[in-house]
Structure formats: structure tokens, C-alpha cells
N, C-alpha and C positions, 0 to 999 in steps of 0.2 A: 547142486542139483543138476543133475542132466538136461540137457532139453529136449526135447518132444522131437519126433519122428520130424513132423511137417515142418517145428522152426529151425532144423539142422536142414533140410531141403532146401527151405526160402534162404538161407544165407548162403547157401552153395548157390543156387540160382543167381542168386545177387553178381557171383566171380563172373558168371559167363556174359553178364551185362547184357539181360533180355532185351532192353529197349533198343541196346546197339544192334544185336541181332535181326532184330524185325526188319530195324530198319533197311540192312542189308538185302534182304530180303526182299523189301518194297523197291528198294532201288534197282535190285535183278529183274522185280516185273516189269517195271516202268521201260527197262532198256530192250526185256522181249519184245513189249508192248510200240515202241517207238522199232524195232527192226520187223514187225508186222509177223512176228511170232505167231500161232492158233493157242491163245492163252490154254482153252481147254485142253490140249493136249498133256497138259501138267496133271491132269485128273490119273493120268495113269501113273502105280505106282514110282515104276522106273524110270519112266519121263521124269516126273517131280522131283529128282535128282538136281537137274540143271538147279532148281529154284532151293533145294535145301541144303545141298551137298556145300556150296560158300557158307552157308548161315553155320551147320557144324564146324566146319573148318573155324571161324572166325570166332567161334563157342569156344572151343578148342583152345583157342590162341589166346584166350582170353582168361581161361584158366592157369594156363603152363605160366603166363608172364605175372599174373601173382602172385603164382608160386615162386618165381628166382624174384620177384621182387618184394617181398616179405621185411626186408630192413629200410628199403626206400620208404614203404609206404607208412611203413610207423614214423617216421619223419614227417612227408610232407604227407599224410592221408591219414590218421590213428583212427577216426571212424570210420573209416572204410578198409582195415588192415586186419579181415578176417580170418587169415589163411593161419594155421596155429595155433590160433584163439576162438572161433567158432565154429573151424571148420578142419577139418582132422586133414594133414596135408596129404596122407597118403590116400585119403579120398578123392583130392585134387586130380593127383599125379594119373590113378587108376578112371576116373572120369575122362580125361584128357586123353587118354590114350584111346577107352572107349570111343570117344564121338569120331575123336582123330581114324581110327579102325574101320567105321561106321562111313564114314566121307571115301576113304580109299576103296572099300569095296565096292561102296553105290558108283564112284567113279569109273570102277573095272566094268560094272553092269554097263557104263552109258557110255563109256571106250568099246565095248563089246556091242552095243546095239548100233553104232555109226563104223563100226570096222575102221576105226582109229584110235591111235594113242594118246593123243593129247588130254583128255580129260585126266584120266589117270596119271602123266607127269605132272599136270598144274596141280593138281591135289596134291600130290607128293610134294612136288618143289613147295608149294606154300605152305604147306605144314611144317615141312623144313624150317624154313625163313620163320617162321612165327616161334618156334621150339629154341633156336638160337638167338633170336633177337634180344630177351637180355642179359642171358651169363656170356654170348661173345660178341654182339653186335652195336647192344645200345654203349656200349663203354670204347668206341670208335670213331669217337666223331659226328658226323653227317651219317656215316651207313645204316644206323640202327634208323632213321627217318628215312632215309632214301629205300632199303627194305620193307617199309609198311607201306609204303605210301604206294611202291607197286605191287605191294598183295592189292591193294585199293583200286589201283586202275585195271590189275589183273581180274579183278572179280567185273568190271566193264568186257575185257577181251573173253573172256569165257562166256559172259553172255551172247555176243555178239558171234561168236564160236556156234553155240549154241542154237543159238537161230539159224545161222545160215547152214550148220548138220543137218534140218530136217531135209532140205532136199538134194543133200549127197555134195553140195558145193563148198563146204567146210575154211578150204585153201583161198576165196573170196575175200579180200581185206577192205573193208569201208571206211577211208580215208575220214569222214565225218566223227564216226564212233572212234577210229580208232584218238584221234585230235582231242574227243571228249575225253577220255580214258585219261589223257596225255595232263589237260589240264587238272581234273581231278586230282591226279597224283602229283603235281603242284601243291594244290591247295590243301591236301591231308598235307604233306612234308612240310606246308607254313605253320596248321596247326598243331602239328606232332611238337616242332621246334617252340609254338609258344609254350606248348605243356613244358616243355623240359626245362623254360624260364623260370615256369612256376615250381618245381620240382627239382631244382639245382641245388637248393642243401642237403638232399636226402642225398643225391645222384654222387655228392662230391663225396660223401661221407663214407659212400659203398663203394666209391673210386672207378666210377661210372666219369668216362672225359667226356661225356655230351657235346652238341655246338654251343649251348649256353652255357657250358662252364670254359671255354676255350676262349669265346671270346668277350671282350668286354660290355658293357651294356650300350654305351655309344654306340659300337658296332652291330652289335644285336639290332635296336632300334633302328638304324638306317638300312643293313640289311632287309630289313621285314619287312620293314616299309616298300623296300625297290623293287621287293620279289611279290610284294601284295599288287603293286601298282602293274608291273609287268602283266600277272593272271587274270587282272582287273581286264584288260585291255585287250588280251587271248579271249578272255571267255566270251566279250563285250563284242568281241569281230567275227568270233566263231557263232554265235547269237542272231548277227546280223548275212549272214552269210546260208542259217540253215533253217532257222523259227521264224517264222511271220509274225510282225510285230502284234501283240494279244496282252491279255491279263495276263498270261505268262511269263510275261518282263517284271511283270511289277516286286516279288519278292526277290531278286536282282539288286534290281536298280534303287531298293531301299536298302540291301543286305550290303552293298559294294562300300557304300561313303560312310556308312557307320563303322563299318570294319578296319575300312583306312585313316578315321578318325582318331579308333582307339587302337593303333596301331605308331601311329606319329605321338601320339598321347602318354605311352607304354602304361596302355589300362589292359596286362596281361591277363587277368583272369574273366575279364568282360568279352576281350579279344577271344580266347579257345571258343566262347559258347558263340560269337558271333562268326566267325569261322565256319562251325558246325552249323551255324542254322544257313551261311552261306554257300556251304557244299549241298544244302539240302536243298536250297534255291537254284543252283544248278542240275537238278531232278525234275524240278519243275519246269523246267524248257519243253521237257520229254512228255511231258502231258498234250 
């Protein structure tokens, strides 16, 4: 039996991982919001660009990497390995290009409305990066994590872009933001790496060389551990340096010692969600 108009929808919706989305999304406000942006100014169609234009993009990207990942994910994922099975791939493919289409012109609009080009190369460049990252990038080692991880802090520098475009001063670098940006993409490329822990028989099997299939688990573990402890201690001086001490420490300073717990622990799958709710703890400075 077919299914319904609306549950081939919701499982498409499912690929573009709305929840990731938003939250992209929240994290662009927070960043206008903290570079003292006129929130209201997004009311306008083309303005609202800045704040939607990453969320498509990262929509986008989240579809295409389904799509080349279709063999991994029936391995390590089988209920969540829609693409093929409930979701018709050239719907994928044709979606993906849409939003992807959709990001690049709202881009031209908002290159066109600041009499610069920069919105329009980042669009482009990170569509790029996201389109190759797993038929040439994820099977390289460290590049396929070091590749997302600055679309990640890229989507920082485009805000930061973005604010300081409203009054013509574009070329303005804030060494604060840019430093935040910096750990950030840290911290995605520690979590990218635990995902790939988790996801190393699929990876090996599609002949996908990851860092976690290169190196040993010994290695892995003390690795993860030096690079968690190193960001611990950036974020922790960067913190101290720019936020006045507040409730705003507080899911930090919980998020940091549980993470590097289950990190010396090798409790991989506890690690990715603690990770993600510790990059979401550094959002919360910006409040």
C-alpha cells in the first residue's frame, strides 16, 4: 500500500533533521543578538535571509549526506535509513537542490542589498563542502570533520558578517566572535569524531578511512580526551575574559566534567549527546 501524501512528507522532513535546523537557526539569533543586531530588522522579507539562508543551506546538507549515505546507514542506523525505503531518492536529490537554489539566490539578494560578495561565496562554498563531504571527503581521514566543523563556525562568521553589514562596515573582525566561532569548530570536529566511533562498521564496510577507523581505540580515547580537555580550558578563558560571571555559567560548568568523564570512560554514545548539549551550553554565554 502507498502511503499518504502527509506520511511521505514527515519522513522526508525527518532527512533535513528539523530539530537540527532550528536550532541553527536559534544559534544565528543569539549571535545577532549578542553583536547588538535590530532583531526586528529580520521582519523584512530579504533581510530574513541572514537568519534563514544557513538553516536551508544546512537542510540541504542534510539531505544530499543521506543520500550518498544510504549503505552506512543501514549498518549503523536501519531505523533511521529512509532514503530508498520511504523516501523516493530522486525526491531527495530534487529537494536538495531546491533549498540548495533557494539559499544561493536569497544569498545574491543579500550580496546585492550590502554591495558585497561575500554572502553569495559562503553560500556557494558551503553547499560545496556539504555536497562532497561524503562520496569525497568523509573517506579522508580528519577532512570530512575538519569540513563540517567550519561550515559550523562558518555559520558564526556569517553572522557576525551580518551584523556588522547593517552599517556599511562589513571588513570589521571581532576578535571575540571570531575566537567563539574558532572553539566551536573545535567542539563540532570532537563530536563529528565521536559519531564516526560510533559508526565505524558501517564506514569501514563502504570503505569510508574515517579518524576512527585509522586509529586504534587506545588512541582514539587519549586523543579525545586532550582535545576535549584543551576546548574545556579555551572556552573556560574565553568565558572568563568576555561573560560576567551569571546563571549563564552554570550549563557549562555542568556540561564540561560530564563530557570529559565520558570521554576518559569511552561512553561514545552518551559522549555525542553530551557534546551537543555542550555546544548548546556555549550559546548560552550569548544570552
Amino acid at each position: 500500500m502507498e502511503q499518504s501524501t502527509l506520511t511521505s512528507f514527515l519522513e522526508w522532513a525527518k532527512l533535513t533533521r528539523p530539530w537540527n535546523v532550528l536550532a541553527m537557526g536559534l544559534m544565528v539569533l543569539l549571535v545577532l543578538r549578542w553583536m547588538d543586531y535590530p532583531l526586528e530588522a529580520l521582519l523584512h522579507v530579504g533581510r530574513a535571509g541572514w537568519l534563514v539562508v544557513p538553516m536551508l543551506v544546512g537542510a540541504a546538507g542534510n539531505l544530499i549526506n543521506d543520500y550518498f549515505d544510504v549503505r552506512e546507514d543501514r549498518i549503523n542506523k536501519p531505523e533511521r535509513a529512509l532514503v530508498g525505503r520511504t523516501v523516493k531518492r530522486r525526491v531527495v536529490v530534487v529537494t536538495h537542490w531546491g533549498l540548495t537554489i533557494a539559499a544561493i539566490c536569497w544569498s545574491g539578494w543579500l550580496s546585492s542589498s550590502i554591495d558585497a560578495s561575500w554572502p553569495l561565496v559562503m553560500v556557494a562554498a558551503f553547499s560545496l563542502i556539504l555536497y562532497f563531504y561524503s562520496p569525497v571527503l568523509k573517506g579522508r581521514g580528519a577532512w570530512g570533520n575538519v569540513a563540517i566543523s567550519l561550515c559550523v563556525s562558518g555559520m558564526v562568521i556569517w553572522t557576525g558578517l551580518a551584523a556588522t553589514a547593517s552599517d556599511g562596515n562589513w571588513m570589521k573582525l571581532d576578535s571575540a566572535w571570531v575566537a567563539f566561532g574558532l572553539i566551536l569548530a573545535g567542539l563540532n570536529f570532537l563530536r563529528e569524531w565521536v559519531k564516526d566511533v560510533q559508526d565505524v562498521e558501517g564506514d569501514r564496510a563502504s570503505g569510508h578511512r574515517t579518524l576512527a577507523a585509522i586509529l586504534t581505540t587506545k588512541q582514539t580515547t587519549w586523543l579525545q580526551s586532550l582535545m576535549l580537555i584543551l576546548l574545556l580550558a579555551l572556552g573556560t578563558w574565553w568565558a572568563f575574559d568576555t561573560v560576567p560571571w551569571g546563571w549563564n555559567w552554570g550549563p557549562w560548568m555542568v556540561c564540561a566534567p560530564v563530557a570529559f568523564w565520558q570521554s576518559t570512560t569511552k561512553q561514545h554514545t552518551p559522549l555525542s549527546a553530551w557534546l551537543k548539549v555542550l555546544m548548546g551550553s556555549w550559546f548560552v554565554f550569548l544570552i
